[in-house]
C-alpha positions in Angstrom: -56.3 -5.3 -131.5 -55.1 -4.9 -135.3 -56.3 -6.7 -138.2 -53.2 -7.3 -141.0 -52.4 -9.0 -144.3 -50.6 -12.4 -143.7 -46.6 -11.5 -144.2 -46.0 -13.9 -147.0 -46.5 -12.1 -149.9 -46.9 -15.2 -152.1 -50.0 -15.8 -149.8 -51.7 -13.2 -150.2 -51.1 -12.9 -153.7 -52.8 -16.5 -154.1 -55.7 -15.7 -151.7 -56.2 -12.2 -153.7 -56.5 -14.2 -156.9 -58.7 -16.5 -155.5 -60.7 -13.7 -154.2 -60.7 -12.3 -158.0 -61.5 -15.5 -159.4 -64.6 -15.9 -157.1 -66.3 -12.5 -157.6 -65.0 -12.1 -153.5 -66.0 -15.1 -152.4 -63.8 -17.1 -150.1 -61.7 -19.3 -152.3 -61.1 -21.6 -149.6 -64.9 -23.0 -149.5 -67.1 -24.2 -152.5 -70.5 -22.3 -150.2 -70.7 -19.2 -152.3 -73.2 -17.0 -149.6 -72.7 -13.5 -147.9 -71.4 -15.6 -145.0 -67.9 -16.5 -147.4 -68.1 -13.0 -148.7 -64.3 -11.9 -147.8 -64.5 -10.6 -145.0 -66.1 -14.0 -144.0 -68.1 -14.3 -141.0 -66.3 -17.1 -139.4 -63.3 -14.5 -139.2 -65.7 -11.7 -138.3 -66.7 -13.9 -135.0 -63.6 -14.7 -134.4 -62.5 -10.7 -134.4 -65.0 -10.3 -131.9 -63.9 -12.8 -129.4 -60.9 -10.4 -127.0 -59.2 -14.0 -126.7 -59.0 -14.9 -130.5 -55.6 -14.5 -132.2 -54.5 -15.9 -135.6 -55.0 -15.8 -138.9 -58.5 -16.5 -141.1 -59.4 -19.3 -142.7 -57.8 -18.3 -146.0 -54.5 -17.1 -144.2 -54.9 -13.8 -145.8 -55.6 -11.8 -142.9 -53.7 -12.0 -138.8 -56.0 -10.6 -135.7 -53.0 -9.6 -133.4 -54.0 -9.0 -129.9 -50.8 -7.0 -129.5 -52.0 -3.1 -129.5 -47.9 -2.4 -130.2 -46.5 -0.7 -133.4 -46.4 -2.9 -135.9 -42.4 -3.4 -136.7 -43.3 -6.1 -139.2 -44.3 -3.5 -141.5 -47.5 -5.7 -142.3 -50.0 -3.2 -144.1 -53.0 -2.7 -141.8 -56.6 -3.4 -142.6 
């Protein structure tokens, strides 16, 4: 299991602003509570389940179930 930035630069540029903007809240939800603190808890469950694999709310991070080098180059978290 790996945790990585979403490849599309532009995406994670936006999501980093947002983060920014929010004091590190999730931008994606008006709730403002250590729950959509970034790393958000939904994602943080979803981390934890060995069947989850995808990408967070926001987009800005990928759970990969694939223990393989990443050849993507994605920067790890």
């Amino acid at each position: 299991m790996k945790i990585t930035l979403n490849p599309d630069a532009e995406v994670v540029r936006t999501v980093k602003e947002g983060l920014h903007r929010t004091g590190g809240y999730c931008p994606c939800v008006l709730e403002r509570s250590e729950d959509t603190r970034c790393m958000c808890k939904e994602f943080r469950e979803q981390i934890k389940d060995p069947q989850f694999e995808g990408f967070c709310h926001c987009m800005l991070y990928y759970k990969s179930n694939d223990d393989k080098s990443d050849e993507g180059g994605n920067e790890h978290v």
